[in-house]
C-alpha positions, -999 to +999 in steps of 0.1 A: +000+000+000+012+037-007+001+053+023+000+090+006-015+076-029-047+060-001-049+094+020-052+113-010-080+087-024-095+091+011-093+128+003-112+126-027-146+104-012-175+125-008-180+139+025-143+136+034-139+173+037-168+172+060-165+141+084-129+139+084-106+153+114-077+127+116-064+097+092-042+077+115-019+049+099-005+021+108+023+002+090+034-030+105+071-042+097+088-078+106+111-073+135+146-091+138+136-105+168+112-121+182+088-105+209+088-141+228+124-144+237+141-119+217+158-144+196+172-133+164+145-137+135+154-141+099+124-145+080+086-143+088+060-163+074+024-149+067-012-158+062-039-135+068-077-145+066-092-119+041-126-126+048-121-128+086-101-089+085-133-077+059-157-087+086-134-069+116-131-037+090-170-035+088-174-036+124-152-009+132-170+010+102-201+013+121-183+032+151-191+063+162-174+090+138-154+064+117-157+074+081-133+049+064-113+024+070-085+009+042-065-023+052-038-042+038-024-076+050-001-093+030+006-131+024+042-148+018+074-149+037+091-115+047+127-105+059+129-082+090+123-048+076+096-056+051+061-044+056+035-066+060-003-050+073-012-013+069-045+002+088-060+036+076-088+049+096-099+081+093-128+098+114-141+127+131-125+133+162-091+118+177-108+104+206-127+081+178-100+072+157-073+064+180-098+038+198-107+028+163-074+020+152-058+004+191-092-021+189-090-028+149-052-035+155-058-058+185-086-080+171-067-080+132-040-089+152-052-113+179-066-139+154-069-137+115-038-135+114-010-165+112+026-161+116+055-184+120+087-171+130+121-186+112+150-184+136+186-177+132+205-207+137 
């Protein structure tokens, strides 16, 4: 995802102008190390459940002052350093959005997502 390419399409939605106080953004990366143990990580494997992350993203849709929401959750095997799920939530007032985005993270995070860590040896 090009984060400026899907504010400035966010920009361009009817009723942006008028509903929209705050885009926040979140762009998850692979860490070299593991949040377990800290153990040296060279390679992440992905597989997000589409379907499960469309139904999330329509949840949080129908909170109070949430206007939009864009997500991105890539499949395959990533290095540390590569980017791997974006959030874009855009809303009224930053009270709204910042809770939109911590719960949308937590719940895309806590299950529809699978990740297998590969190791340094």
């Amino acid at each position: 995802m090009d984060i400026s390419q899907t504010i400035a399409a966010l920009k361009q939605q009817p009723g942006f102008a008028e509903n929209v106080g705050m885009v926040l953004v979140h762009n998850g990366t692979v860490r070299g190390w593991s949040r377990k143990d800290r153990q040296g990580v060279i390679a992440l494997e992905v597989i997000p459940d589409l379907e499960k992350i469309e139904e999330i993203r329509q949840e949080f849709l129908k909170w109070p002052g949430i206007f939009d929401i864009k997500i991105e959750a890539l499949t395959g095997t990533f290095i540390p350093g590569d980017d791997l799920l974006f959030l874009v939530v855009a809303g009224d007032i930053r009270e709204n959005v910042k809770a939109a985005l911590a719960g949308l993270l937590d719940r895309v995070k806590a299950g529809p997502i699978k990740k297998r860590e590969i190791m340094a040896v």
